[in-house]
N, C-alpha and C positions, 0 to 999 in steps of 0.2 A: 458628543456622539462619535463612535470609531466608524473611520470608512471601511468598505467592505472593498476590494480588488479582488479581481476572480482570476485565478492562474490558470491558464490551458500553457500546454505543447506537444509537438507531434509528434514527440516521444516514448510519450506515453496514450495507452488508448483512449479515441475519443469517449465521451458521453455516450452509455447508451439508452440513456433514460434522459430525464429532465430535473440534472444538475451540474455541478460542475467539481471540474478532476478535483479543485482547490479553493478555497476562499480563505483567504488572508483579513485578520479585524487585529488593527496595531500591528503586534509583532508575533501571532501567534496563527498558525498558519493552519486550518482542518481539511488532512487532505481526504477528497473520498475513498471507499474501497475500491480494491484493486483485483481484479481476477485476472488470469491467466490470459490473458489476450496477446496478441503478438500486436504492437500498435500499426505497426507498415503494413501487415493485413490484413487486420481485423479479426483475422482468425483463432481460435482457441489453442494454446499449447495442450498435448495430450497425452506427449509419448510417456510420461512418467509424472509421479507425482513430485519426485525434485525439481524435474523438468517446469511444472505448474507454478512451484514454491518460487522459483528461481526467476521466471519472468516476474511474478509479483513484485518480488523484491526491485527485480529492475525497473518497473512499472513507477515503484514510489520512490526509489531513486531521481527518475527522470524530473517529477512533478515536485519533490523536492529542492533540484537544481533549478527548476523553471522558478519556484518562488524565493530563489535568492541563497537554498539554505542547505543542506546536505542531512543527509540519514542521521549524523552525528546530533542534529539539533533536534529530534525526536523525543517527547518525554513521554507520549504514550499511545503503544500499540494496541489493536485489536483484532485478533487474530479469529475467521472463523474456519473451523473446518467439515467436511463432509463424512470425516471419521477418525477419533481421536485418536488410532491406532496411526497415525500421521503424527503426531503430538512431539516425540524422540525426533523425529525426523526435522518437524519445523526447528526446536533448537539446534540443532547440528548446521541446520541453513542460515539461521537470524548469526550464527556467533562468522556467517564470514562478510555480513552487513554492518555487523553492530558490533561496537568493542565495548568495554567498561570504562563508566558505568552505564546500565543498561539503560533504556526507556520500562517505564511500568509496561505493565502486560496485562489482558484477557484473554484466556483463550476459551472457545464453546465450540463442541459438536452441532450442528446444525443439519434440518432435514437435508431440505437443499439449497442451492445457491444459483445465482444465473447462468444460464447457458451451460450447467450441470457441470461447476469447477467444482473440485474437491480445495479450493483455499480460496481465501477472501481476505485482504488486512488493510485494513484505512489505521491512518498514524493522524496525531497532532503535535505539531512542531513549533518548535519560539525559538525564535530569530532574534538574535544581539539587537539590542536599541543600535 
C-alpha cells in the first residue's frame, strides 16, 4: 500500500475548505486547485485577470516546491475558467511557468468558482524515484 504525506506551506494559501493544498502517494504528487488568493492575506487578487492567472501560478509554484518538486515536474494541468475569452490569455501566462515539453492539459468554462475567481488550476506532478 503507498503512504499518503500531505504537503502544506505558507506560501501558498491555506485550505479553505476540507482538504489539503497536496497529497503525495510514492512519487506522484495531486496538488489541489489553486485560485487567486494572496496566501500572506488571504485576500483575493482582483486587479486583472493576468493579475488572477499570475498568483495562481505562484500559488502551485510554492506547493510544488513544498513537495520537493518544481512546475517542471508537472504532467498534468487542469485549468478552469470563468470565461473562455481568458483562454489566449492563460497560454501566454502558462508559456512563462512551463517550458517544453508541456504537461497535458484541460481546459473548461465554468459557471463559477469560489470566492468568484475567474481562474482555477490544480496540476499532478511525479517526482524522480
Amino acid at each position: 500500500m503507498t503512504t499518503k504525506t500531505i504537503i502544506s506551506t505558507e506560501k501558498a494559501p491555506a485550505a479553505i475548505g476540507p482538504y489539503s493544498q497536496a497529497v503525495k502517494a510514492g512519487n506522484t504528487v495531486y496538488m489541489s486547485g489553486q485560485i487567486p488568493l494572496n496566501p500572506s492575506s488571504m485576500e483575493m487578487v482582483t486587479e486583472s485577470f493576468e493579475a488572477q492567472a499570475v498568483q495562481v501560478f505562484e500559488n502551485l509554484k510554492a506547493v510544488a516546491e513544498a513537495a520537493g518538486g518544481s512546475l517542471a515536474d508537472c504532467v498534468k494541468l487542469t485549468i478552469l475558467l470563468s470565461d473562455l475569452a481568458n483562454f489566449a490569455q492563460v497560454n501566454e501566462i502558462m508559456q512563462r511557468y512551463f517550458t517544453q515539453p508541456y504537461p497535458a492539459r484541460a481546459a473548461y468554462a465554468v459557471k463559477a468558482l469560489p470566492k468568484d475567481a475567474d481562474i482555477e488550476v490544480e496540476a499532478v506532478m511525479v517526482l524522480a524515484d
